[in-house]
N, C-alpha and C positions, 0 to 999 in steps of 0.2 A: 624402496619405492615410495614416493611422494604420493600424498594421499590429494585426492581431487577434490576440492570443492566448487557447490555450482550453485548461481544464484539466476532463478526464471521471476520474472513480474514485470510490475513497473515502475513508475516514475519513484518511490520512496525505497526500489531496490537497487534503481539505477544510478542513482547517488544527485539528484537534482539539490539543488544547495549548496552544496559542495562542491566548487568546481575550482580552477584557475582561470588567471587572464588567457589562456590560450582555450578556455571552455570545453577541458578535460573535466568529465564527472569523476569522481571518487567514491564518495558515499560508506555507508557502514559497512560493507560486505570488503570494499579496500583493506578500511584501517582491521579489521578481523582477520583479515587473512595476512596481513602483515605481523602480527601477535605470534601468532602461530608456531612453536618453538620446534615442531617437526617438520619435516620437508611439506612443501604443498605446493599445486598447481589449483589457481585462480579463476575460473569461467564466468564471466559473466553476461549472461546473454540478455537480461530483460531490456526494456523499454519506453520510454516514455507515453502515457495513453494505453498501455495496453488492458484488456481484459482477461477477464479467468478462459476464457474458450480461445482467444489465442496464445496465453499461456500453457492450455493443453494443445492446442492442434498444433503452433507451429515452434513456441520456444520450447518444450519439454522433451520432442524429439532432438532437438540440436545438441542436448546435454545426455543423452541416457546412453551414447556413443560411444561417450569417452567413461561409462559405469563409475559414477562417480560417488565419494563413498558421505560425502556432507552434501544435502542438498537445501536451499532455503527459499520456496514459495512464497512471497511478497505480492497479493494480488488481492483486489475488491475495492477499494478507492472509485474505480474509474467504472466498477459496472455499478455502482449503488449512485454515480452521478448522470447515471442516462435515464432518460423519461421513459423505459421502457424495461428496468432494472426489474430482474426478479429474482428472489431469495430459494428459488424451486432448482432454477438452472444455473447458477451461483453454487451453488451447493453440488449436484450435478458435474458441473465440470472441476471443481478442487476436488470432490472426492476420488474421480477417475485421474487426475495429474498425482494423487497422492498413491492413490492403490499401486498405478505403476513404476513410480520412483519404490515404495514395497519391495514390489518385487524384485527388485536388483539388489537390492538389502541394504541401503541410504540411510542413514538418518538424516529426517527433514525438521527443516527450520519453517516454524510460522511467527508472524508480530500479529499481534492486536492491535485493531486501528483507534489510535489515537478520540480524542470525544474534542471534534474542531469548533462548537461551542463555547470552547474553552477559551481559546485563542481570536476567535473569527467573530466580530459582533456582529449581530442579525437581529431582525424580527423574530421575537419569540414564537409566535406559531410557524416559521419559516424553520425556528431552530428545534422543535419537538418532530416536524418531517425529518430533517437532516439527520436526530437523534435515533431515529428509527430507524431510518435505512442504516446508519452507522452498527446499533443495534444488533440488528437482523445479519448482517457477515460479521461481526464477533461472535453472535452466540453459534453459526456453523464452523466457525473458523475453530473454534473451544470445543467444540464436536467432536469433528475429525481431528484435533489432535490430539484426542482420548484416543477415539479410535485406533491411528497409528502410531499411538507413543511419539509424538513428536517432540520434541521442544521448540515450547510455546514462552513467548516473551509476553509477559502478560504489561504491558507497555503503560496502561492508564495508571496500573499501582507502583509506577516507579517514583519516588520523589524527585522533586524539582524537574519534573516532568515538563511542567508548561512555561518556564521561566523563559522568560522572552529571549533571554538570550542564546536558548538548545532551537530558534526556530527559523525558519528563515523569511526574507521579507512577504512573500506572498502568504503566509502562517501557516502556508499545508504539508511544505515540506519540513525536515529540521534542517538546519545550519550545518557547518562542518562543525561546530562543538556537540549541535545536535546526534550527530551520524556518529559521530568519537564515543558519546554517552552510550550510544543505542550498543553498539560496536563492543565494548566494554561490558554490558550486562548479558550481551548475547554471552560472553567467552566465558562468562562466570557459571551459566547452566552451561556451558559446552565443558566443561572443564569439569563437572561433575557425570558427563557422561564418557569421559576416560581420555577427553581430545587435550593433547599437551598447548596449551594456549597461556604466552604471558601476559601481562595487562598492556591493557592497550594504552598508546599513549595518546595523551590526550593533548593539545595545542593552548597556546596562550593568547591564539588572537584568534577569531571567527575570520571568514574568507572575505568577505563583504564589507566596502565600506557605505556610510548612509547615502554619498554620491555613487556608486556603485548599483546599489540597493534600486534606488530611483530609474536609473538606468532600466534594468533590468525587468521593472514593473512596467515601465511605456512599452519594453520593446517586446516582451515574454507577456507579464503578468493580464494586462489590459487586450490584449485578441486571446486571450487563450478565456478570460471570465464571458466575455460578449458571445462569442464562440456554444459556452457552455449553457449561457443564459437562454440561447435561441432554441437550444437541444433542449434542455430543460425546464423553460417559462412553462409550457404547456399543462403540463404534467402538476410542477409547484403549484398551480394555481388553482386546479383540479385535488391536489391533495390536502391543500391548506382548509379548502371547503370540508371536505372531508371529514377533518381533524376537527374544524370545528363543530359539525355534529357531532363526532364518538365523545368530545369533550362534554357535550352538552348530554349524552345519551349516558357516560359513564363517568362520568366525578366520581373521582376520587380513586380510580383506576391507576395503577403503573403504567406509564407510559412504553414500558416494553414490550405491551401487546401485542397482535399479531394485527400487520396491517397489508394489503395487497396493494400493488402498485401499478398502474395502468400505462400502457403501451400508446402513444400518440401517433410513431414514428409510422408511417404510411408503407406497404410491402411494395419491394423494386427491386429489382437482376441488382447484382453484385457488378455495376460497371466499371472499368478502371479506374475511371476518374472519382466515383462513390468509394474504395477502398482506398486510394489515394489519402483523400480526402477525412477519410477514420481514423487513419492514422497521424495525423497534425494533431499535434495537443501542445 
């Protein structure tokens, strides 16, 4: 019998980056389950834009059906990018999508999200917010996968992590060399907890050409930042002030202190066209 693996989240489980001219996604969860020296069946249900609370309410049931026995959680990018992001219900709902995968008796897969600082130039007090929220779902995400034993790709200490060339043009997702690498160090702890996996192979050219690239950024990249910017202005600009008293209140503080994050977005019914509309990213 073929062992099932299943992958819930979003856009960095769905394989954005990665794709063909016919704009099939692929991503790390493909080239992994193609490694894989024992029989497997491949799920993958996440999403682009999605959050942890649709992660649990509507993908984790789509997968827990077919009792699958690898499962790999890929979620918090897209809740720590909303003006109304909190690390209380964040935490909250991966803890309850993890208890249940548990209980079916799964090993799950978590990544640590990348430090887009790295990669993404910004306003330095724009980039100690960003650091914080990125922060704040690492240090839960390292939590609960003490908790349930999971493996954990600890992603910021991989080498040659940030090389331009593992990322793709928008710098948030990785490239298909990116998705190959990630792909590859996953199989290395899967392979230590008993799963037959050979290495993965890795390609000689990235998917993307720099005409391509450009493409991609008018037609994807630039309504999906504007987009983000109108959810978000509020909020950054509330927090930046912020930031600049605790800086001024606590010099010389680690920046990974505990920070709360304020809610702009005004309460209204769930109308079609508003859930529609949630789900564009």
């Amino acid at each position: 019998m073929p062992i099932t693996f299943a992958i819930i989240g979003d856009s960095a489980a769905s394989g954005v980056g990665d794709s063909d001219q016919y704009r099939n996604h692929f991503g790390w969860g493909f080239h992994l389950a193609q490694a894989f020296s024992e029989p497997i069946a491949y799920l993958n249900v996440s999403r682009p834009g999605a959050q942890s609370k649709e992660v649990l309410e509507e993908q984790l049931p789509k997968i827990l059906i077919h009792n699958p026995e690898l499962v790999a959680v890929i979620v918090g990018g897209n809740d720590l990018l909303r003006n109304g992001f909190s690390p209380t219900a964040f935490e909250i709902n991966l803890n309850e999508t993890l208890r249940q995968i548990e209980e079916i008796g799964a090993t799950v897969m978590l990544l640590e999200l990348h430090d887009p600082t790295e990669i993404v130039p910004m306003p330095r007090l724009v980039a100690r917010v960003c650091r914080r929220r990125v922060n704040a779902v690492n240090r839960i995400t390292r939590k609960l996968a003490h908790r349930y034993s999971a493996v954990m790709l600890p992603t910021r200490s991989l080498e040659t992590i940030y090389s331009r060339d593992k990322w793709h043009v928008d710098r948030m997702h990785p490239s298909r060399l990116g998705h190959q690498f990630i792909a590859d160090n996953f199989a290395h702890l899967l392979r230590a907890r008993g799963f037959e996996i050979d290495t993965v192979k890795v390609g000689v050219n990235n998917n993307r050409s720099r005409k391509d690239s450009i493409i991609w950024m008018l037609k994807n990249g630039t309504p999906w930042f504007l987009k983000r910017s109108v959810d978000l202005l509020p909020a950054l600009l509330f927090l930046s002030i912020t930031e600049l008293i605790y800086i001024y209140r606590h010099r010389g503080e680690n920046e990974s202190a505990d920070l709360y994050f304020p809610d702009f977005t005004p309460v209204t019914g769930n109308s079609p066209q508003g859930v529609k509309n949630a789900r564009v990213s």
